[in-house]
Backbone as CSV, one residue per row, in Angstrom:
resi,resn,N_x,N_y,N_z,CA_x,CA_y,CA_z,C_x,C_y,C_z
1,UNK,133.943,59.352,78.878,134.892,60.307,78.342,134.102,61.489,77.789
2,UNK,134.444,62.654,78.132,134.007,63.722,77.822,134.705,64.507,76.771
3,UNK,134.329,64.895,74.996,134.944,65.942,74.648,134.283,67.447,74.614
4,UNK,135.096,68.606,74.965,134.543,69.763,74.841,135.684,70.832,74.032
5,UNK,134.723,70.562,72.546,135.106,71.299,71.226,135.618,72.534,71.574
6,UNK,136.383,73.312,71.338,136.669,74.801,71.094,137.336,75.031,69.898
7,UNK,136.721,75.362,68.650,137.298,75.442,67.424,138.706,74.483,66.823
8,UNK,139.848,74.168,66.741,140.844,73.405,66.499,140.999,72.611,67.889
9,UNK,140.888,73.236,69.031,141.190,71.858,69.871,139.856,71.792,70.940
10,UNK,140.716,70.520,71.303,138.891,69.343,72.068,140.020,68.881,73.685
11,UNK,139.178,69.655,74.304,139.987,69.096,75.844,139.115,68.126,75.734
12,UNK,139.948,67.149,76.671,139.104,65.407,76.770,139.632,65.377,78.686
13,UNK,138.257,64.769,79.159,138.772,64.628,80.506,137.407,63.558,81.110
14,UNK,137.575,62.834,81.888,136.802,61.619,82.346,136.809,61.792,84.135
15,UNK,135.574,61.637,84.313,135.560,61.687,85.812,135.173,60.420,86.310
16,UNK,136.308,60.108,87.633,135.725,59.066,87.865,135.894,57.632,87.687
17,UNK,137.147,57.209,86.833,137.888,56.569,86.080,138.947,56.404,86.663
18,UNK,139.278,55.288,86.065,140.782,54.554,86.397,141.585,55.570,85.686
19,UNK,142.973,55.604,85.580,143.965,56.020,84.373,143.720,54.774,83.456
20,UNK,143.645,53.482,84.054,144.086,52.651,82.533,142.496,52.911,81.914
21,UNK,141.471,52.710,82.254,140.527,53.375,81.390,140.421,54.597,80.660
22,UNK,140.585,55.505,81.197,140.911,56.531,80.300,141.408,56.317,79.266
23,UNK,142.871,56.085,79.813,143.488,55.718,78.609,143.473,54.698,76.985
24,UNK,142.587,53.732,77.487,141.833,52.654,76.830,141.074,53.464,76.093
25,UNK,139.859,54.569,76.932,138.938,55.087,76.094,139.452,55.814,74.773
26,UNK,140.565,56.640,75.619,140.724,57.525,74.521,141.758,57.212,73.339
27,UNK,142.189,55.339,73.533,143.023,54.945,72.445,141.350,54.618,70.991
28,UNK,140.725,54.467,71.865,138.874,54.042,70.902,138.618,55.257,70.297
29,UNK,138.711,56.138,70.910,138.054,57.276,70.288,139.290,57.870,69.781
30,UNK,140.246,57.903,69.550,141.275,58.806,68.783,141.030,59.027,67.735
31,UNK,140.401,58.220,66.903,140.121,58.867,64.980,139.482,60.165,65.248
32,UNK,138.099,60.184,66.506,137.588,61.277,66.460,138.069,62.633,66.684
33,UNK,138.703,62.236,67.320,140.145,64.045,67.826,141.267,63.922,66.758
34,UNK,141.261,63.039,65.986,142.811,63.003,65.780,143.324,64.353,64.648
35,UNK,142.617,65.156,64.712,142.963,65.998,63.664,142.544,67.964,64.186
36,UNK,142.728,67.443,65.706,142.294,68.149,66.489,143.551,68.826,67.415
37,UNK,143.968,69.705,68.122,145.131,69.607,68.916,143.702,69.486,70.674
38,UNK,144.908,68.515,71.322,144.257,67.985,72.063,144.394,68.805,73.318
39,UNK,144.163,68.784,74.679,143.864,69.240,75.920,143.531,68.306,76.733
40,UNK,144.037,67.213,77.675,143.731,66.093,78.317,143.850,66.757,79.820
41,UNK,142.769,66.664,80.555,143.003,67.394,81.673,142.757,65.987,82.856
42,UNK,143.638,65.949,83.692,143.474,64.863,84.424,143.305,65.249,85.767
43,UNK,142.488,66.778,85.985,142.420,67.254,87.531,141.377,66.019,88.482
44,UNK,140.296,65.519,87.537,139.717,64.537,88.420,140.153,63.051,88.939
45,UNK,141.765,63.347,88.853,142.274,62.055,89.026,142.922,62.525,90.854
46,UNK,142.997,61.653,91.806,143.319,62.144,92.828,144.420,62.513,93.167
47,UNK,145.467,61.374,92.855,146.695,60.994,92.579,147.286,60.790,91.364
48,UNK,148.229,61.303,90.859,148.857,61.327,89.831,150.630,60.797,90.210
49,UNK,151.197,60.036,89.050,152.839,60.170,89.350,153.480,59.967,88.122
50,UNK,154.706,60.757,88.036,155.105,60.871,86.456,154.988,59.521,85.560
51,UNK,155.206,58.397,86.416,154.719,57.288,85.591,153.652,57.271,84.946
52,UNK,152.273,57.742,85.614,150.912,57.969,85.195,151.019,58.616,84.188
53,UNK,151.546,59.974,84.076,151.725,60.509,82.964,152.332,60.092,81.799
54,UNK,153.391,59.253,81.979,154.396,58.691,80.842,153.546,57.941,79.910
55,UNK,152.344,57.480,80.930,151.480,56.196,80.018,150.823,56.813,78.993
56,UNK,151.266,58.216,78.720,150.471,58.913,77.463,151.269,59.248,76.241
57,UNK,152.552,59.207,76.640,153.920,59.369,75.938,153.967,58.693,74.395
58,UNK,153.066,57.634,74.403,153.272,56.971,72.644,152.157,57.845,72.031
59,UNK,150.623,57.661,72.624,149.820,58.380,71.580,149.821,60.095,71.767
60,UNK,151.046,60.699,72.874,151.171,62.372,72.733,152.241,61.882,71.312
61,UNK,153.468,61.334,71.378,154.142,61.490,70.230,153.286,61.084,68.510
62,UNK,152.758,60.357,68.846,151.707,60.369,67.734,150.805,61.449,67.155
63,UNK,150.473,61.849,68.150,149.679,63.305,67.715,150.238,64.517,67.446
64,UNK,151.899,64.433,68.073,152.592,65.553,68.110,153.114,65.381,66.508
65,UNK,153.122,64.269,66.023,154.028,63.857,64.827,153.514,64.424,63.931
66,UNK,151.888,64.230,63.800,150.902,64.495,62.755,150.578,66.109,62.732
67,UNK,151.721,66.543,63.375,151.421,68.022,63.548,150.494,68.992,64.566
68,UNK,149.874,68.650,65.404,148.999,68.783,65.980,149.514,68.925,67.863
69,UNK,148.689,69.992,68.771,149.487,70.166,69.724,148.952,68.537,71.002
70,UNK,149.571,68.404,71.646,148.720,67.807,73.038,149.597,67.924,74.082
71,UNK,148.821,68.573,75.011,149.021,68.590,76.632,148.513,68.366,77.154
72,UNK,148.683,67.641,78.264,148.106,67.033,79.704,148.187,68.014,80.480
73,UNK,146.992,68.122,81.218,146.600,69.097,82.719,146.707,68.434,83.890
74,UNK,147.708,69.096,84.311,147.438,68.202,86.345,148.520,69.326,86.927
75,UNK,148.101,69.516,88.320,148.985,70.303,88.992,149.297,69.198,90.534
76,UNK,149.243,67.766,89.610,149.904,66.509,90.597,151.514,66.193,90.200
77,UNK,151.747,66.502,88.663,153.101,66.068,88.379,153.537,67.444,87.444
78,UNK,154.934,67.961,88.030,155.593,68.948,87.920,156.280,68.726,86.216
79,UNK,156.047,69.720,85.221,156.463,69.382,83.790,158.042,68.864,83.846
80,UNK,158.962,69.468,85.306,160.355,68.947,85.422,160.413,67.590,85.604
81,UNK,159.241,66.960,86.486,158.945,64.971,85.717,159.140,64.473,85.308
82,UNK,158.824,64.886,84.046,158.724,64.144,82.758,159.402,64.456,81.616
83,UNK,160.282,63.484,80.933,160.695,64.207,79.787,159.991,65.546,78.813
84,UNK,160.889,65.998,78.145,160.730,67.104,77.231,159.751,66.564,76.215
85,UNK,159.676,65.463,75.906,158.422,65.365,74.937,157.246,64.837,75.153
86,UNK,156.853,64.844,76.323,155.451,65.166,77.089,155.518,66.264,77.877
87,UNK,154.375,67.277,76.851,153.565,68.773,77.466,152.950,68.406,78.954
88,UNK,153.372,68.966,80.196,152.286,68.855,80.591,152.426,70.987,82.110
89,UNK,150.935,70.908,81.659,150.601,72.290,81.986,150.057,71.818,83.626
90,UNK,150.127,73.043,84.059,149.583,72.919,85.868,147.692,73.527,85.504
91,UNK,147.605,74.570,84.957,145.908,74.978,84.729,145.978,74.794,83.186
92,UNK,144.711,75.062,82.676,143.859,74.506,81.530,144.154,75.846,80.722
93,UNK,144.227,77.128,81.792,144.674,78.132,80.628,146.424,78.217,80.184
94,UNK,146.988,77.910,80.928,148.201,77.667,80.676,148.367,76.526,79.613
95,UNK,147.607,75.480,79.364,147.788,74.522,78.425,147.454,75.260,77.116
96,UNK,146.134,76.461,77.303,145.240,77.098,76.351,146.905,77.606,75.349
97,UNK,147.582,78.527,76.380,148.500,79.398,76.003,149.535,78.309,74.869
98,UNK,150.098,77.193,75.548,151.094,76.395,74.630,150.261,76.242,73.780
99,UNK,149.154,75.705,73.507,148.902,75.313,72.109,148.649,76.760,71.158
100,UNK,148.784,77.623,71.731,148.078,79.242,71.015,149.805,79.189,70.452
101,UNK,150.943,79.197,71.416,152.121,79.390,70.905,152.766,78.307,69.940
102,UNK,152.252,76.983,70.051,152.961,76.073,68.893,151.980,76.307,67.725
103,UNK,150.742,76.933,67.637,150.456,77.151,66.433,150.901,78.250,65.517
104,UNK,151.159,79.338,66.575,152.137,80.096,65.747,153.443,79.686,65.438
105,UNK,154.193,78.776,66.185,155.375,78.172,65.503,155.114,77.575,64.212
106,UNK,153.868,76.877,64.268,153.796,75.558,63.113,153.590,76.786,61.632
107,UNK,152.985,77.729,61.585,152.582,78.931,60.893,153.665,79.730,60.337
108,UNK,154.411,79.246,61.369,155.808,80.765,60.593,156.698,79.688,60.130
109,UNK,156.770,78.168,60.025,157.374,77.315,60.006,156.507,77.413,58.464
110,UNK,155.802,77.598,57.677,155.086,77.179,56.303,156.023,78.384,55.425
C-alpha cells in the first residue's frame, strides 16, 4: 500500500493486489490517514464492478462521519453505480476538485 501525502489529504493506491487485500490493508493502516481526507485510486485494478466499489461503503461512511472527505478513483464504475454516499471520481484531478469543494462546504458550515 502506497500513501502519497499532499498537505490534508493522502491518496492511497496499491499495485498489484487483490481488492480484498487492499481493502484488508487499508482497514490496518486507517489510524494512520484517519484524520486525513482520503483519495483511493483504484486505476491499477483491471476490472472493477459497483460491487467492488460498495466493499468500501462502511469505512467511506466512517471517514465521511468524522468529517473528513473520501473518494475512490476508477474510470471502471460510473458514479451513477453506486449509491449517493460513495464518492467516486473518473481522474484523480476530478477527485482533487470534490474534496477542494467539500472543504469549502465544511468551512462555511462553522
Amino acid at each position: 500500500m502506497i500513501f502519497d501525502k499532499d498537505g490534508t489529504t493522502t491518496l492511497i493506491y496499491q499495485e498489484k493486489k487483490s481488492l480484498s487485500i487492499f481493502l484488508k490493508n487499508l482497514d490496518e493502516k486507517y489510524s494512520e490517514v484517519k484524520n486525513d481526507n482520503l483519495i483511493i485510486n483504484l486505476f491499477s485494478f483491471d476490472t472493477l464492478t459497483s460491487g467492488d466499489v460498495m466493499e468500501f461503503l462502511d469505512i467511506s461512511n466512517r471517514h465521511r462521519k468524522s468529517g473528513k472527505s473520501f473518494v475512490i478513483v476508477t474510470n471502471k464504475v460510473s458514479y451513477d453505480d453506486v449509491p449517493d454516499e460513495i464518492i467516486v471520481a473518473p481522474t484523480l484531478q476530478e477527485a482533487k476538485d470534490i474534496i477542494e469543494m467539500e472543504e469549502i462546504e465544511r468551512d462555511l458550515e462553522l
